[in-house]
C-alpha positions in Angstrom: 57.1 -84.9 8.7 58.2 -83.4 11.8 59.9 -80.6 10.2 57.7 -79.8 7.6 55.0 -79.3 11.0 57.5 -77.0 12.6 58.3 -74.8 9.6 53.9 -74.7 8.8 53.7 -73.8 12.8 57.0 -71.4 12.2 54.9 -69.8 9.4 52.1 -69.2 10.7 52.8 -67.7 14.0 54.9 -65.0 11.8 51.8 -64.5 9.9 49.7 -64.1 13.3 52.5 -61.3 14.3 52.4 -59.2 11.0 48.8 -59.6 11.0 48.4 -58.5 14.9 51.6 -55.3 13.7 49.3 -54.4 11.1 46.0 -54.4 13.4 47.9 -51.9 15.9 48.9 -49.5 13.4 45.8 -49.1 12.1 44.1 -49.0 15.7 46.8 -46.3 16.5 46.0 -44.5 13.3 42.6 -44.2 13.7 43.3 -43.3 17.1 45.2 -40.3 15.7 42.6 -39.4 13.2 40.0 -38.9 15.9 42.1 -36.7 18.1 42.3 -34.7 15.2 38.9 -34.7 14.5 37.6 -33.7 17.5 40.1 -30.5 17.7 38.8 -29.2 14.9 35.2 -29.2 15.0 34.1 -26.2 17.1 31.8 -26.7 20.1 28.1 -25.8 19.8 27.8 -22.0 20.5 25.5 -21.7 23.3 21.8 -19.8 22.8 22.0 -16.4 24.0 19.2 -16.2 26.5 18.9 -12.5 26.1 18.1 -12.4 22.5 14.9 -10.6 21.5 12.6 -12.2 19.9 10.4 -10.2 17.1 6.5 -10.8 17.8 4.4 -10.3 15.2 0.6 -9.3 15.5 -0.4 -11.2 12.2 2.0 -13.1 10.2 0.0 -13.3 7.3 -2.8 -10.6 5.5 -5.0 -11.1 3.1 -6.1 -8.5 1.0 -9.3 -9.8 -0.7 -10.5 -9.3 -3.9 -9.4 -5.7 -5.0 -9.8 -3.6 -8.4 -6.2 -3.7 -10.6 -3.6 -0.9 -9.6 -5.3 -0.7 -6.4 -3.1 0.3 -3.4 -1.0 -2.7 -2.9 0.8 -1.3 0.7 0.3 -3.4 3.4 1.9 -3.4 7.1 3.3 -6.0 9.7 3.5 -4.7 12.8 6.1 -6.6 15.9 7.1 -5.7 19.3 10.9 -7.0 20.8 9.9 -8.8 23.4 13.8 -9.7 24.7 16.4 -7.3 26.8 17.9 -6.9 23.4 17.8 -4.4 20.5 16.5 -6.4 17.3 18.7 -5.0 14.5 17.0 -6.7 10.5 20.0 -7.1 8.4 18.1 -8.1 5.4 14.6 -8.5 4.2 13.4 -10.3 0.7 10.3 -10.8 -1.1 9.8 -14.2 -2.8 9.7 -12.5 -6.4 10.0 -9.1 -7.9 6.6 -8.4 -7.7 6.7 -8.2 -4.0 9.0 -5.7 -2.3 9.3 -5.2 1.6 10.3 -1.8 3.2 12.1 -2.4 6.9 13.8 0.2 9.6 17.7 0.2 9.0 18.0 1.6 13.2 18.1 -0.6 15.7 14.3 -2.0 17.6 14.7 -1.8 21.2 13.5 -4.0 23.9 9.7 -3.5 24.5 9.6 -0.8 21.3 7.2 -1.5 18.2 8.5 -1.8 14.5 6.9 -2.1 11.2 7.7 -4.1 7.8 5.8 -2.8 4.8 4.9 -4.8 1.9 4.0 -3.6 -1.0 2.3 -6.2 -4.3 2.4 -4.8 -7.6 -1.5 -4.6 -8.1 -1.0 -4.0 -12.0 -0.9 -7.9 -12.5 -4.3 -9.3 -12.9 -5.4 -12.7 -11.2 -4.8 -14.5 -7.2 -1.8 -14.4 -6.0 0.2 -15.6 -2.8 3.8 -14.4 -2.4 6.0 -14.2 0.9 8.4 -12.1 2.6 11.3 -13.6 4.8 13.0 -11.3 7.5 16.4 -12.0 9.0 17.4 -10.4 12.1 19.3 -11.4 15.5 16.0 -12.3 17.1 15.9 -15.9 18.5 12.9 -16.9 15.7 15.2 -15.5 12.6 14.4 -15.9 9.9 10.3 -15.0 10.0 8.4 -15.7 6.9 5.4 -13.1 6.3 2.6 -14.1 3.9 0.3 -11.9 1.6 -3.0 -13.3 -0.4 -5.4 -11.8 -2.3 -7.3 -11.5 -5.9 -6.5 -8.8 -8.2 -9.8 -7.8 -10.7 -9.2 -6.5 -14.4 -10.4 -2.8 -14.8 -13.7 -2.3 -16.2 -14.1 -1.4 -19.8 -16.4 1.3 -21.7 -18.4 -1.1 -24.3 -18.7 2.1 -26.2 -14.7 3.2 -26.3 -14.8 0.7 -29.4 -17.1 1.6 -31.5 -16.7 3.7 -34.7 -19.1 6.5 -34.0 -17.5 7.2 -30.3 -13.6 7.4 -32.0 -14.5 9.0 -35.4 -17.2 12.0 -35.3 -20.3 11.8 -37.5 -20.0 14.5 -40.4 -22.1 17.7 -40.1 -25.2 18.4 -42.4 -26.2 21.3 -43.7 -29.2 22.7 -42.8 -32.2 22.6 -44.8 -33.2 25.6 -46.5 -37.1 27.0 -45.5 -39.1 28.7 -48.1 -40.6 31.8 -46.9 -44.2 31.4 -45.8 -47.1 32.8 -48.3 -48.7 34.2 -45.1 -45.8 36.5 -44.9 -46.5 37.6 -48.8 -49.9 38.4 -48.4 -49.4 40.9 -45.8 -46.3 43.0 -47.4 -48.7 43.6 -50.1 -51.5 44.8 -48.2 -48.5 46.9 -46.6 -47.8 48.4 -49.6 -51.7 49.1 -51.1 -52.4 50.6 -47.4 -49.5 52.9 -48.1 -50.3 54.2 -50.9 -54.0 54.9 -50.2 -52.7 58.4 -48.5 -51.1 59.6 -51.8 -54.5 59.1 -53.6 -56.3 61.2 -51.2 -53.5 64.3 -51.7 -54.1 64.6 -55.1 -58.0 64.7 -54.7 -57.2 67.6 -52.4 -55.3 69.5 -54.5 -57.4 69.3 -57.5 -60.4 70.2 -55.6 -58.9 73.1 -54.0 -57.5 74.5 -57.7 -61.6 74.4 -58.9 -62.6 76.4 -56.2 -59.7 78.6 -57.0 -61.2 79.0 -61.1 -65.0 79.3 -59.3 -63.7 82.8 -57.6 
């Protein structure tokens, strides 16, 4: 019995020393790892406390309820506050509808700049889009939002109907029948002018009687 105890105790303190090997190497390996780890992740890169910062009067505009193909231009206006110039390398709208115009030259400290926006008022109904901005400026990106209701043109009742697209057909115009009135007096025209003839030929016969009296 004795030296079955010594070989179990034999055993088992080997096991204990593979076990403890194996416990170090790992420790050691993920002692390595970590080294590693922390050499390649680059440090946090410090806020620049000079950045500008773009300052917008209004970031959102609402353009009510307008008539379709209406002007759809709208402006955001922001000053640089920051020792900085603001430089926008990119603006987007939020679909192709919506399409933002922005200065390509740099915004320096103190100066104003504008970002136009202009909605395609041809599409009828409300709508809400939005316009992001990316710049340098500490608050990159900005989103700017536009609203509004867009109202169908009005149409002419009367465009559709027959008479307005094909013209009527012309009538001839009726014929008059001369009056009698008119009658009545060519005839006493023509009686009055021959009255004078009548009186000529009395004249001549009564001067040819006196002419056989002598």
């Amino acid at each position: 019995m004795g030296k079955i105890k010594r070989h179990y105790i034999c055993y088992t303190n080997k096991k204990i020393t593979i076990m403890k090997r194996l416990f170090l190497a790992f420790t050691m390996m993920a002692s390595t790892f970590g080294v590693f780890a922390q050499e390649t992740v680059p440090s946090a890169v410090a806020p620049d406390p000079n950045a500008p910062t773009m300052n917008f009067a209004k970031d959102a505009i609402d353009y009510g309820t307008i008539k379709q193909d209406a002007d759809g231009y709208r402006t955001f206006s922001f000053t640089n506050e920051g020792k900085t110039p603001i430089v926008i390398s990119e603006a987007h709208g939020s679909c192709g509808c919506t399409v933002p115009t922005y200065p390509k030259e740099p915004i320096m400290p103190g100066q104003k700049g504008e970002i136009k926006v202009h909605y395609d008022t041809h599409r009828v109904g409300p709508f809400s889009k939005s316009v992001t901005v990316n710049s340098n400026a500490k608050n990159s990106p900005v989103v700017l939002k536009i609203s509004g209701t867009v109202e169908a043109a009005a149409t002419d009742p009367t465009a559709t109907e027959p008479n307005s697209i094909i013209p009527a057909p012309a009538t001839a115009p009726a014929k008059v029948a001369p009056a009698p009135a008119k009658t009545a007096t060519a005839t006493k025209a023509a009686t009055t002018t021959k009255k004078p003839a009548t009186s000529t030929a009395k004249k001549s016969t009564h001067s040819h009687s006196n002419t056989k009296k002598k």
